[in-house]
C-alpha positions as a LaTeX table, in Angstrom:
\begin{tabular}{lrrr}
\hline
Residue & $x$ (\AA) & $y$ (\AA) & $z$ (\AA) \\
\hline
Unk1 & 105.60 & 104.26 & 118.21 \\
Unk2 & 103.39 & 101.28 & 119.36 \\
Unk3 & 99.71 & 100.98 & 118.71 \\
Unk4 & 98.96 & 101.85 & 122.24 \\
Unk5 & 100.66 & 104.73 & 122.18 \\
Unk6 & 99.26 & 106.17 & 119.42 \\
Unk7 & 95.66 & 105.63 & 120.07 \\
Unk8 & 96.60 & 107.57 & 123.29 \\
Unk9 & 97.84 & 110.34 & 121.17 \\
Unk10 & 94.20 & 110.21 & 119.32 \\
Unk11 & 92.32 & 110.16 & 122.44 \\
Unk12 & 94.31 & 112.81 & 123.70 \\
Unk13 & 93.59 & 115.01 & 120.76 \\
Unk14 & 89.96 & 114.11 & 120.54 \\
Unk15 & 89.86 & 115.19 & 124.18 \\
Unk16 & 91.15 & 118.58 & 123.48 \\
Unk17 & 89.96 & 119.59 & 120.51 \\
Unk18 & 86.93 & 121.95 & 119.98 \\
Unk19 & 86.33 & 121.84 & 116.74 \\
Unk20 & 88.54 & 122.64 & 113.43 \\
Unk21 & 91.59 & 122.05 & 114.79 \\
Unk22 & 94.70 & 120.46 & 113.16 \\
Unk23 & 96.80 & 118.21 & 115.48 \\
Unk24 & 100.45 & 117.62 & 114.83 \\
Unk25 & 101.28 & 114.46 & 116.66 \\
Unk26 & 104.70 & 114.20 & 117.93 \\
Unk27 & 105.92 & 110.69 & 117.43 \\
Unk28 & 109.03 & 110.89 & 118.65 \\
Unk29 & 112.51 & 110.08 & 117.26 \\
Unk30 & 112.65 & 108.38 & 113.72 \\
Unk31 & 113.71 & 104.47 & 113.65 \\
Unk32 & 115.61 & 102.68 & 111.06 \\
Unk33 & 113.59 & 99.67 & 109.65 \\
Unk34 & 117.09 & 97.74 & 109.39 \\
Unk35 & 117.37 & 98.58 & 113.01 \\
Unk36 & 114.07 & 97.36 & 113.93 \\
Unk37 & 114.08 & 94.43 & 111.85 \\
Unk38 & 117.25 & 93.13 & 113.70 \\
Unk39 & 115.55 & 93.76 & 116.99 \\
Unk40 & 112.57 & 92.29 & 116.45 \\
Unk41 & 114.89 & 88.58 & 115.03 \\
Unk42 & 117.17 & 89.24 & 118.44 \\
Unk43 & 113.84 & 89.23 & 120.68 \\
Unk44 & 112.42 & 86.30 & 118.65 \\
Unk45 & 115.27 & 84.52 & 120.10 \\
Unk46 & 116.53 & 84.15 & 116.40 \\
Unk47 & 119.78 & 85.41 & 115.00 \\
Unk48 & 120.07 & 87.46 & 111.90 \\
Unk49 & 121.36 & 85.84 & 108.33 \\
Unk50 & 124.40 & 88.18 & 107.07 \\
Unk51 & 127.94 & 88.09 & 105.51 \\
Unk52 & 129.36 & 87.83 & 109.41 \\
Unk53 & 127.14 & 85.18 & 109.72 \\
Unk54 & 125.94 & 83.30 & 106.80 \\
Unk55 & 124.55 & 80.42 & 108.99 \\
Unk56 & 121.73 & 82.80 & 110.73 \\
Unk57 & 118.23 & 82.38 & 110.93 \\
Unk58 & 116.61 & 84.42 & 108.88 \\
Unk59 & 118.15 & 86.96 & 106.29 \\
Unk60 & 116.66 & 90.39 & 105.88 \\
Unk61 & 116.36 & 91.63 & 102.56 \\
Unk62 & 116.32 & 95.12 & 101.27 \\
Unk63 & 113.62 & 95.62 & 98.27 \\
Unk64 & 113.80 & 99.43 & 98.53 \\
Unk65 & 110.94 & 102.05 & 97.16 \\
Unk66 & 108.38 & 100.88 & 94.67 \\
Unk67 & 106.16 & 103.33 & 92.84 \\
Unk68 & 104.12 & 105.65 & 94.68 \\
Unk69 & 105.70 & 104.84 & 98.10 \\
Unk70 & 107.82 & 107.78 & 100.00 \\
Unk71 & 110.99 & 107.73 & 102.51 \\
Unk72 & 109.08 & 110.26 & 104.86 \\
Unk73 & 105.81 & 111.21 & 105.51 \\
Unk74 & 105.63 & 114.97 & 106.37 \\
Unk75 & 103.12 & 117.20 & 107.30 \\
Unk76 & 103.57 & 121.19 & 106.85 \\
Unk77 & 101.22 & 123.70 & 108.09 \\
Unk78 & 102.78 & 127.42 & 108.21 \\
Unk79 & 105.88 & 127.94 & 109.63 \\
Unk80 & 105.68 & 125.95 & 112.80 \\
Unk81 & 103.67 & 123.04 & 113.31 \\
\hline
\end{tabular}
């Protein structure tokens, strides 16, 4: 989800709520960050540093979870959001 499109999914809420409500904003589909990292080194006009291709641009490293951070962020109210 871009920037944009969340602030429209703010104003959106903002515009319909009437007071006390909880909003469950749909972001869409879920993205890997390996995915997007390669993406965003492809549109850069870059090419991505790997075992196929050791002489790439820039290599993206894994560092995985540190403490306190979570896989998913999930929000649960009743039975159906």
């Amino acid at each position: 989800m871009t920037i944009s499109e969340a602030a429209q999914l703010v104003i959106q809420a903002a515009g319909m709520a009437k007071g006390g409500e909880v909003f469950v904003l749909d972001m869409g589909k879920s993205v890997k960050i390996q995915d997007l990292a390669e993406t965003l080194v492809r549109l850069s006009g870059l090419t991505v540093r790997n075992k196929a291709n050791p002489d790439g641009d820039i290599e993206i490293v894994e560092v995985w979870l540190r403490a306190g951070e979570k896989l998913y962020e999930e929000l649960i109210i009743g039975n159906d959001p």
